[in-house]
C-alpha positions as CSV (number, residue, x, y, z in Angstrom):
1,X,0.0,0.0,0.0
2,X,0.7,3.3,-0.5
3,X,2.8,5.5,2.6
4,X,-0.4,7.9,2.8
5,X,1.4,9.5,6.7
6,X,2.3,13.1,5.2
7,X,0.0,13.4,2.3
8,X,-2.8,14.7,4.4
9,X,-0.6,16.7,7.3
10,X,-1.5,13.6,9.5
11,X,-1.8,10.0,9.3
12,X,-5.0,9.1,8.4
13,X,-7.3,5.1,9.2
14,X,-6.6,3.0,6.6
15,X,-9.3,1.8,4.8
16,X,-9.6,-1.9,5.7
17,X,-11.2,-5.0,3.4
18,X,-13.1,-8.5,3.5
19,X,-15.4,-10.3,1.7
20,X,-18.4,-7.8,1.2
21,X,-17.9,-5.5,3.7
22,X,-15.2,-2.8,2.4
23,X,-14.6,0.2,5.2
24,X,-12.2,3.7,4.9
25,X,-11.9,5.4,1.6
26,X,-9.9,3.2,-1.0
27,X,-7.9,5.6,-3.6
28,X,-7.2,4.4,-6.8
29,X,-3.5,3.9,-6.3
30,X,-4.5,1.7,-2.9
31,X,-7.1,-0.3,-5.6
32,X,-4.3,-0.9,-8.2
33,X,-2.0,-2.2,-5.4
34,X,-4.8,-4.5,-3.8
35,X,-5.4,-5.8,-7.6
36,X,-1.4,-6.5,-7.9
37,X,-1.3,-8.4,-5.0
38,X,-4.5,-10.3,-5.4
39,X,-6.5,-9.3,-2.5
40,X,-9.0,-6.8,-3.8
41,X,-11.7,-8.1,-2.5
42,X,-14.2,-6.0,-5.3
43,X,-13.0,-8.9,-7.7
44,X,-15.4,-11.2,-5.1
45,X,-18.4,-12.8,-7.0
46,X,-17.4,-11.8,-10.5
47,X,-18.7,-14.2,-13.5
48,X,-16.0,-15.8,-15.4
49,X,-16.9,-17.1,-18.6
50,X,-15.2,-20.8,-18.6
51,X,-17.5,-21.7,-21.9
52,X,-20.6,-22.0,-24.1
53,X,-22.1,-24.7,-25.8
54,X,-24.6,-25.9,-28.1
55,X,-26.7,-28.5,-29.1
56,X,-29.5,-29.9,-31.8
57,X,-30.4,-33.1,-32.3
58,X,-27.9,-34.6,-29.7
59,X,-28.5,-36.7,-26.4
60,X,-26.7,-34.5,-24.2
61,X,-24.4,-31.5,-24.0
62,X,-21.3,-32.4,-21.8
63,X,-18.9,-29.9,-19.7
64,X,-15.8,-31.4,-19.0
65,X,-13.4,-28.4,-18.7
66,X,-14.8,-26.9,-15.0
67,X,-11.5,-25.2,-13.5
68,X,-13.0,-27.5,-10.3
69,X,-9.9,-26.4,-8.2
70,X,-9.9,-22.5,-9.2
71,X,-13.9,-22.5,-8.6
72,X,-16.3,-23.3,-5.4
73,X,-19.3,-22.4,-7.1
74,X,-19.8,-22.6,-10.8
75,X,-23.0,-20.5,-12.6
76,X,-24.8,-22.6,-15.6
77,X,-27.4,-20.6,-17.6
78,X,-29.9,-22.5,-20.2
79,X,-31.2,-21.0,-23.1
80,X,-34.3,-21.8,-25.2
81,X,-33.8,-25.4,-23.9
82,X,-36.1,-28.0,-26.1
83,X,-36.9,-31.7,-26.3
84,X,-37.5,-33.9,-29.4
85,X,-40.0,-35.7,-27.4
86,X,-42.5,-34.6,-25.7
87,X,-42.8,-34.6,-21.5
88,X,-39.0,-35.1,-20.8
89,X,-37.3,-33.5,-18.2
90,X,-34.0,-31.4,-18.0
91,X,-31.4,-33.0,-16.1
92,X,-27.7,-32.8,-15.0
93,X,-25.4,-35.7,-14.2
94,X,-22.1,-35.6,-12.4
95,X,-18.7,-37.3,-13.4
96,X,-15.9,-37.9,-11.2
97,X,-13.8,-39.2,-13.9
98,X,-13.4,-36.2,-16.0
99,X,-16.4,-37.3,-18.8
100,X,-15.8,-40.8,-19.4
101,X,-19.0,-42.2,-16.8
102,X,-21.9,-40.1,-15.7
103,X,-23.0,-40.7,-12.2
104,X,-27.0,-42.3,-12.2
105,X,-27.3,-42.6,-8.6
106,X,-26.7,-40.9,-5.4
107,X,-29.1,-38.2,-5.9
108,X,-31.3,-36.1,-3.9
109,X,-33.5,-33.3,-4.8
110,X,-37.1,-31.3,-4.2
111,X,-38.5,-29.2,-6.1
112,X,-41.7,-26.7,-6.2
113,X,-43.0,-26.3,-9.5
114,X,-46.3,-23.5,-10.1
115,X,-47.7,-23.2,-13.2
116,X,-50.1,-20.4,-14.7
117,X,-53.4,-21.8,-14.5
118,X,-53.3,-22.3,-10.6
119,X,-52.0,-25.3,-10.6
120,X,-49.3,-26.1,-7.8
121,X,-46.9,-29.0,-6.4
122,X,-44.1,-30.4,-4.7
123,X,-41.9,-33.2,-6.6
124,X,-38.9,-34.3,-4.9
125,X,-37.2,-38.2,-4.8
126,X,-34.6,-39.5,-3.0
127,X,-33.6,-42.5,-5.5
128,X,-33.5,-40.7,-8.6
129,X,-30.4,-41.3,-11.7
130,X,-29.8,-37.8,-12.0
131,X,-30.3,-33.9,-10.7
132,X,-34.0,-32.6,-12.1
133,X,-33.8,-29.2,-13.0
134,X,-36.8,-28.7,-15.1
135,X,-40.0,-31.1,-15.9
136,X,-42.5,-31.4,-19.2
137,X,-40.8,-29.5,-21.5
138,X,-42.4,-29.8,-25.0
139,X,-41.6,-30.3,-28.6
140,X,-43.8,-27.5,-29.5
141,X,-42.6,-23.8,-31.6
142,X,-42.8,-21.7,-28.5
143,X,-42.4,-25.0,-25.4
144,X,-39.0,-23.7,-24.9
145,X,-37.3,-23.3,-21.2
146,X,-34.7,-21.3,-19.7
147,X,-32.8,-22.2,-16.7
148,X,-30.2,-21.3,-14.6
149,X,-28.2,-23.8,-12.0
150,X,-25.4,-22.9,-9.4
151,X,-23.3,-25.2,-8.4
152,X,-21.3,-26.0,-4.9
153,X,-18.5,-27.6,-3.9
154,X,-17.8,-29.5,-7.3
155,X,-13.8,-29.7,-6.3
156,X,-13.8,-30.4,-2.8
157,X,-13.9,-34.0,-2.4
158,X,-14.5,-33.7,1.2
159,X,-17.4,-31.8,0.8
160,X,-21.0,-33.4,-1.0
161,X,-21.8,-31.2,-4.4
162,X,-25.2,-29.0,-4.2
163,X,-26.9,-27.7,-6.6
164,X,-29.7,-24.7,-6.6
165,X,-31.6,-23.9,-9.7
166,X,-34.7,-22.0,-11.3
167,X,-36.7,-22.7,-14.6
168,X,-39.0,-21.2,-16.7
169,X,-41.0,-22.9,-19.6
170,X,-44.4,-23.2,-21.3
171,X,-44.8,-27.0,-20.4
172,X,-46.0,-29.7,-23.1
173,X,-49.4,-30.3,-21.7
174,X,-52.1,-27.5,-23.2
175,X,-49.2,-25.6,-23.5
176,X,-49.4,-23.7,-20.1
177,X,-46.6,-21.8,-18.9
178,X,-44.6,-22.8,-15.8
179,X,-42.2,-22.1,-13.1
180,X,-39.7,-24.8,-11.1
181,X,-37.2,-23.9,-8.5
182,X,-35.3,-26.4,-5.9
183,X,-32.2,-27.7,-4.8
184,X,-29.8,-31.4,-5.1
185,X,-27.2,-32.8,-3.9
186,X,-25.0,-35.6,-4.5
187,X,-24.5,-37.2,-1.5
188,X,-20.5,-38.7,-2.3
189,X,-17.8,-36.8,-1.2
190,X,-15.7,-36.8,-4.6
191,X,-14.1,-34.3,-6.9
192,X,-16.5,-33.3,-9.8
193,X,-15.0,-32.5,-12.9
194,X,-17.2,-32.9,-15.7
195,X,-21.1,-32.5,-16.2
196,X,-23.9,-33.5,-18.6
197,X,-26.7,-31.3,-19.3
198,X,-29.7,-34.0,-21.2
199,X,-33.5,-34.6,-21.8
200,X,-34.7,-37.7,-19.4
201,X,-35.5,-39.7,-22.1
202,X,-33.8,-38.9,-25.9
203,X,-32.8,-36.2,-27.2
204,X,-32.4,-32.4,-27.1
205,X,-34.0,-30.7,-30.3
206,X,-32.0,-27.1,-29.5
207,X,-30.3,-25.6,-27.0
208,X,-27.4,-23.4,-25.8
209,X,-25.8,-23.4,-22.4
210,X,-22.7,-21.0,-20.7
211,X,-20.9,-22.2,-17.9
212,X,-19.3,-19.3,-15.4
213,X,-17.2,-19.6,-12.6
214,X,-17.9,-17.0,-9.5
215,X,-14.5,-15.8,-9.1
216,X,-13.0,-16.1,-5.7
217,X,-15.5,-18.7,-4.2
């Protein structure tokens, strides 16, 4: 930092940091030394594009670079996410192998899921083959979805991975527009380094997907 004890006539507090809660006034020569250094603490929670992918006609769209060990919490967003058969869900399976197995057990998750016309519930399942983010998506023009997903803990293999997510779709059946939000976990401690983003059952018509990770998790 920069010797501040004779530029005012006195020496002044200095300004002090941590993770969200900044106090004392930061000049721009204190900033430029905090960024040198690597402990500027306004680079918390940035997005950091790692990559974007897309798919049509395909089973699955996989993510096997994840910078796991730079990254505690990775950011997926979905966009105009569609089946080519009708009802399937949107789902995400975890590798610990770097791609070459998905995992198809070990899940948990719950969900709530509201939809336009009223029409409300609760789906959750302790046994299932892989993390539900979003359910009867359609085949229709317009039955697309869009998602987001964060993701915990994916390179700690002390630690169980968690996942939180949100949807929004106009669902296969009478075409009436939806919501989904809930959370998973994969209940083995292991290091996660790969993902697969798929339809339950089939494949994907179109879709494209950007995985970030939130700098300095």
């Amino acid at each position: 930092m920069v010797d501040k004890s004779n530029e005012y006539g006195y020496v002044p507090s200095s300004p002090t940091q941590a993770s969200g809660s900044n106090t004392g006034v930061f000049e721009v020569n204190d900033i430029v030394d905090l960024i040198n250094a690597e402990q500027w603490s306004g680079e918390f929670g940035r997005l950091e594009l790692i990559e974007t992918k897309t798919g049509s006609g395909v089973p699955f769209i996989d993510f096997t670079t994840l910078y796991e060990s730079t990254y505690n919490v990775h950011f997926l967003t979905i966009n105009n996410y569609q089946v080519a058969t009708d009802g399937q869900d949107m789902v995400i399976r975890l590798s610990d192998d770097g791609g070459s197995t998905y995992e198809s057990s070990n899940y948990d998750w719950g969900h709530q899921v509201n939809q336009a016309d009223g029409t409300n519930g609760e789906y959750r399942s302790t046994t299932p083959s892989s993390l539900e983010i979003n359910r009867f998506n359609g085949t229709a023009t317009n039955e697309k979805a869009n998602a987001y997903v964060y993701l915990y803990n994916l390179g700690d293999n002390t630690k169980y991975s968690f996942s939180t997510s949100q949807a929004t779709a106009t669902l296969e059946f009478t075409a009436r527009y939806g919501m989904q939000f809930g959370s998973g976990v994969y209940h083995i401690a292991s290091t996660i380094n790969a993902f697969r983003l798929q339809a339950s059952t089939g494949n994907i018509s179109v879709t494209s997907a950007s995985l970030y990770g939130i700098a300095e998790s």
